[in-house]
C-alpha positions in Angstrom: 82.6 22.5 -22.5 84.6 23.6 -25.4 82.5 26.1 -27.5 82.1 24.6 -30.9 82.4 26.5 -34.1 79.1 25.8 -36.4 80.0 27.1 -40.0 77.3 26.7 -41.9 75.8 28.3 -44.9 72.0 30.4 -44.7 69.8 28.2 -47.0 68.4 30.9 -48.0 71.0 33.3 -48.9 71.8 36.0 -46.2 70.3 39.4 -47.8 70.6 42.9 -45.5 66.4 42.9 -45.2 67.3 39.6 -42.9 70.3 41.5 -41.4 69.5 42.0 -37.6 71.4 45.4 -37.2 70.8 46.0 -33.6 74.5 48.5 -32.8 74.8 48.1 -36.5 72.3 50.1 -38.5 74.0 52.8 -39.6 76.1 50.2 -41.7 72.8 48.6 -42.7 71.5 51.9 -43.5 74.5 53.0 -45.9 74.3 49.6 -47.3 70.7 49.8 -48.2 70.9 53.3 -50.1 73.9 52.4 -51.8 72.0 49.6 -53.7 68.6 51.3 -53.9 65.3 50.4 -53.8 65.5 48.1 -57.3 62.5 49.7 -58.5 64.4 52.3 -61.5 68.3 51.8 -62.6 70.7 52.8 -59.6 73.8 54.4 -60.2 75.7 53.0 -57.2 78.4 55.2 -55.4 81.7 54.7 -56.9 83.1 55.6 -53.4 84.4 52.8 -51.6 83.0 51.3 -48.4 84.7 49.4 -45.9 83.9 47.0 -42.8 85.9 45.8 -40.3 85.1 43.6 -36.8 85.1 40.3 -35.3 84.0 37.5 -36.4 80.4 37.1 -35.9 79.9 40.5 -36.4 78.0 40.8 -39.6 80.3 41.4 -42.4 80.4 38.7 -44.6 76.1 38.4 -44.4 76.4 42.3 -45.5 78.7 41.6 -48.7 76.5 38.6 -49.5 73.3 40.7 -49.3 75.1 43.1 -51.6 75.9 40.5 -53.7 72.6 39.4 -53.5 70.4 42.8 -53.8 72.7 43.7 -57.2 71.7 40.3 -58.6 67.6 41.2 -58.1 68.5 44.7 -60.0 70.5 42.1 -62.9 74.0 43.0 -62.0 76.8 40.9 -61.4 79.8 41.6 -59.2 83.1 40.2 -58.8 83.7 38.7 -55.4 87.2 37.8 -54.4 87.6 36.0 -50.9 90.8 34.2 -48.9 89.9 30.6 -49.9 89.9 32.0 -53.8 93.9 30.5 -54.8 93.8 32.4 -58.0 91.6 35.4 -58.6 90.2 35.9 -62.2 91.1 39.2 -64.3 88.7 42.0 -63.4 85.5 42.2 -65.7 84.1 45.1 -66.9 80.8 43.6 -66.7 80.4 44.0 -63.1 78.5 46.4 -61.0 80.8 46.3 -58.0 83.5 44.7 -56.5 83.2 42.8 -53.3 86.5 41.7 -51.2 85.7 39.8 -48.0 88.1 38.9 -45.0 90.7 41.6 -46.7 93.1 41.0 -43.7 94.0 37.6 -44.7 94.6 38.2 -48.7 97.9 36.7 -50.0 100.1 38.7 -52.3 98.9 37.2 -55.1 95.3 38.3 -54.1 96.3 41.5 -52.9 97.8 42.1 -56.6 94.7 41.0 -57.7 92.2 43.2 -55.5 94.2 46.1 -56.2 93.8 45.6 -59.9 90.2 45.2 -59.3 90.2 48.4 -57.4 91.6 50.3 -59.8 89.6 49.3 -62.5 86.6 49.7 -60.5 87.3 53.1 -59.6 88.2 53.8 -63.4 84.9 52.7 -64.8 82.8 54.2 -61.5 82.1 51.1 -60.0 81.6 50.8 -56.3 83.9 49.0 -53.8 82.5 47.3 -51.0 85.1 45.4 -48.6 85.6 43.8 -45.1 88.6 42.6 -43.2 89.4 42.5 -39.1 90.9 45.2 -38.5 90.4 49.2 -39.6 92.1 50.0 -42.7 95.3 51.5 -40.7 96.1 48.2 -39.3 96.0 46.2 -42.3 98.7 44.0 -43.1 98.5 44.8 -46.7 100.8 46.5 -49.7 100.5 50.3 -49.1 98.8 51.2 -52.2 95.7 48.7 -51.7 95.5 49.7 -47.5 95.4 53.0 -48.3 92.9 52.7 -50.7 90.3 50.9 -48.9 90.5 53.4 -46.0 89.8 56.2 -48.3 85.7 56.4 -48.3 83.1 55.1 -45.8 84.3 53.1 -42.7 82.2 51.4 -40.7 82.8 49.2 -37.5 81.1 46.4 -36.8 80.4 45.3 -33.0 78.7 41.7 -32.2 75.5 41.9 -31.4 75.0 40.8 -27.7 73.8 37.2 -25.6 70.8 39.6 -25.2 70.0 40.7 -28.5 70.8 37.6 -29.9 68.7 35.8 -27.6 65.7 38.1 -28.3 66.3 37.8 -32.1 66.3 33.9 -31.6 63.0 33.8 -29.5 61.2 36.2 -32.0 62.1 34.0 -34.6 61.0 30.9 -33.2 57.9 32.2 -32.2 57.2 33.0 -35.7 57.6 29.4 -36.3 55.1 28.4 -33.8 58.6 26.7 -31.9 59.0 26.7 -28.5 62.6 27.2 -27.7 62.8 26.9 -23.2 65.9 29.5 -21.8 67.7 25.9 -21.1 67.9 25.2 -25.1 68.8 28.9 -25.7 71.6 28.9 -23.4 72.9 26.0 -24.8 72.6 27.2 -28.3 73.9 30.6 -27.5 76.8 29.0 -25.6 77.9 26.2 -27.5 78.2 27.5 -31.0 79.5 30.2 -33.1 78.3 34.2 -31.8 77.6 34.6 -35.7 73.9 35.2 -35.7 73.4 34.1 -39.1 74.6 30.4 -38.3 72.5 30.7 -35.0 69.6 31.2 -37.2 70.3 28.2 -39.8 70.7 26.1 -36.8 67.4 26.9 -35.5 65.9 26.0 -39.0 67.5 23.3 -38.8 66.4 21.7 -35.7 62.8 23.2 -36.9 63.2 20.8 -39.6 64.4 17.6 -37.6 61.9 18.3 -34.5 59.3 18.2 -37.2 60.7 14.9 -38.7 61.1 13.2 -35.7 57.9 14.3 -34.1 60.1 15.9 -31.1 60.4 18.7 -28.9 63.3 20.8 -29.6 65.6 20.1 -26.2 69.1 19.6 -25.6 69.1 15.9 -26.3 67.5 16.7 -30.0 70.1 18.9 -30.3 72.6 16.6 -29.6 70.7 13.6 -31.3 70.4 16.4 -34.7 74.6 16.8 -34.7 75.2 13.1 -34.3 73.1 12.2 -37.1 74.5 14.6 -39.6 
């Protein structure tokens, strides 16, 4: 059966306390000091970070729980991603700059990003970015590659059918849900690796098993898609 791709968005908001780390903690772990605790102003690390992996490895959920954690503290950041046509000027307002799926910018966003960049770095603002590749094999202008290859890299790896499965039964239990290896295999199988839509598509069949007064199985599953 052809694997389907389920992009969907956490309801929640992803944040990097609800990052499962498993082969990636040391990224979790830079990410974490570098926005503090939120308890006493943080001067965030002007030095640039940067992600790369597959997709479904993590990266956009990190840059979103940046985004998210600088929020809490009452900063703003500017956050510049493929699907944004026309980037805005920077803004000195910002705490940080966020650039996700790097690999894929246009030359008009790749203008813009460096911009960013440089302003960032002129006012000591910190850089967090993610892309596909490591910074070497980025199909980007020179000046902007080289620039986001400069501070901390960190790659990514996709957690595995095991650790996702564990992180998926945990879960569920803490829901009280019982989730039989049959459903897990199919939900593990038939959508996207990304563990953040896996999770999302377990709250929402939480939701319609409660509504229907069902058992989450297969054909709920199935019943759930067909009746979005």
């Amino acid at each position: 059966m052809k694997q389907l791709a389920l992009d969907i968005g956490l309801a929640s908001g992803p944040t990097l306390a609800g990052f499962f780390a498993g082969p990636n903690e040391p990224a979790l772990r830079h990410l974490m000091l570098w926005v503090g605790d939120g308890r006493s102003p943080t001067v965030h690390s002007p030095v640039p970070t940067y992600l790369w992996g597959e997709g479904g490895s993590g990266k956009t959920h990190l840059l979103e729980g940046v985004r998210a954690a600088l929020k809490e503290q009452g900063a703003s950041a500017g956050w510049l991603h493929p699907g944004i046509a026309d980037p805005p000027e920077f803004d000195e307002r910002w705490g940080a700059i966020l650039l996700d799926d790097v690999h894929l910018y246009t030359a008009v966003q790749q203008h813009a990003a460096f911009n960013w960049f440089v302003n960032a770095q002129s006012l000591q603002r910190g850089v967090v970015a993610a892309g596909a590749v490591p910074p070497a094999d980025l199909p980007l202008r020179e000046d902007l590659r080289t620039r986001l290859g400069w501070g901390h890299v960190f790659h990514l790896q996709v957690l595995s059918e095991a650790e996702r499965r564990a992180v998926l039964r945990q879960a569920a239990d803490s829901r009280g849900v019982m989730l039989s290896d049959e459903v897990l295999d199919y939900m593990l199988h038939r959508f996207s690796r990304d563990l953040g839509s896996l999770m999302e598509l377990l709250t929402q069949l939480d939701g319609y098993a409660l509504q229907t007064q069902r058992a989450i199985t297969i054909p709920l599953i199935r019943s759930m898609l067909e009746n979005e």
